[in-house]
N, C-alpha and C positions, 0 to 999 in steps of 0.2 A: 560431510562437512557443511555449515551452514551458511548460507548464502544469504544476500541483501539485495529484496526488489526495490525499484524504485516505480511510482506510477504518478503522472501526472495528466490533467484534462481542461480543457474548458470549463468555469461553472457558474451559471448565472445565478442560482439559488442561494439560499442560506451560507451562511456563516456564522462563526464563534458559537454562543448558547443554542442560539436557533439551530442553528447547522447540527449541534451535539443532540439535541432533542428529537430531531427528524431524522438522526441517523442512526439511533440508538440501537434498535432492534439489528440493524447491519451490521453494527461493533460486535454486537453480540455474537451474533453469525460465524462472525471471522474465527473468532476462536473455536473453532469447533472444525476448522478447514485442519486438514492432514498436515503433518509437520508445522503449524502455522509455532513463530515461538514470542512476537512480537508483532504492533506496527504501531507508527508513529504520524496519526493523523493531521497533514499539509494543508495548508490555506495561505492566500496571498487573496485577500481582497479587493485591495486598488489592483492587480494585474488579471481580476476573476478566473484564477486556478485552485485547484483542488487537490489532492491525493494523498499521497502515504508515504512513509518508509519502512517497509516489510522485512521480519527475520524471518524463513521457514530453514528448517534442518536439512534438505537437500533444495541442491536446483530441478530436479525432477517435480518436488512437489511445488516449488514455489512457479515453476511455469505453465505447471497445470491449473494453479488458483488464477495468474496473468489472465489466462487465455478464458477462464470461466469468467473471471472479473471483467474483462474486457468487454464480453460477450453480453453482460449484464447490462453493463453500463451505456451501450448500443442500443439496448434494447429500450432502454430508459428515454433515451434522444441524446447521450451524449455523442460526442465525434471527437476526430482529433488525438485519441486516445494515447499516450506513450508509455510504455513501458520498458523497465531493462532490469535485468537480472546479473549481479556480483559477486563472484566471489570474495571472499573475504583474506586477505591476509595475517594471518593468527598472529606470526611475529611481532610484526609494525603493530598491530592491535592492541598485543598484550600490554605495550609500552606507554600505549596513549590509557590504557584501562579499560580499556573495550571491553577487553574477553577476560 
């Protein structure tokens, strides 16, 4: 069943085109991560956050990308880090057009 990560961080850098141009090569990336089926690149500029909205086809994979992403992003200087992993309700979904 597929599930929905959420991730969010601190980010002092870039945003909107800029942000997209210096992140490009990571977009890229992403799709190539197991299960990955989506994500929906986050930004809040007056509150300098960052992150995503992730589909991967199980919660096994999509905890496993969390915890590499996270690890990443540590490594990078970020902090702060949150993540959370959802399941999905198919029912309610199909009604609003989700699924």
């Amino acid at each position: 069943m597929a599930v929905i990560m959420y991730v969010d961080f601190p980010h002092k850098g870039a945003f909107g085109e800029e942000m997209a141009t210096q992140m490009e090569g990571l977009a890229q990336s992403i799709n190539k991560e197991p299960g990955f089926i989506w994500k929906y690149w986050t930004q809040n500029e007056a509150e300098k956050t960052a992150g995503g909205v992730y589909a991967f086809d199980t919660r096994e994979n999509a905890e496993k990308y969390l915890a590499m992403h996270s690890e990443r992003l540590a490594q990078w200087g970020y902090t702060d880090i949150r993540g959370r992993v959802f399941e999905i309700n198919e029912t309610l979904s199909k009604i609003n057009k989700s699924i």
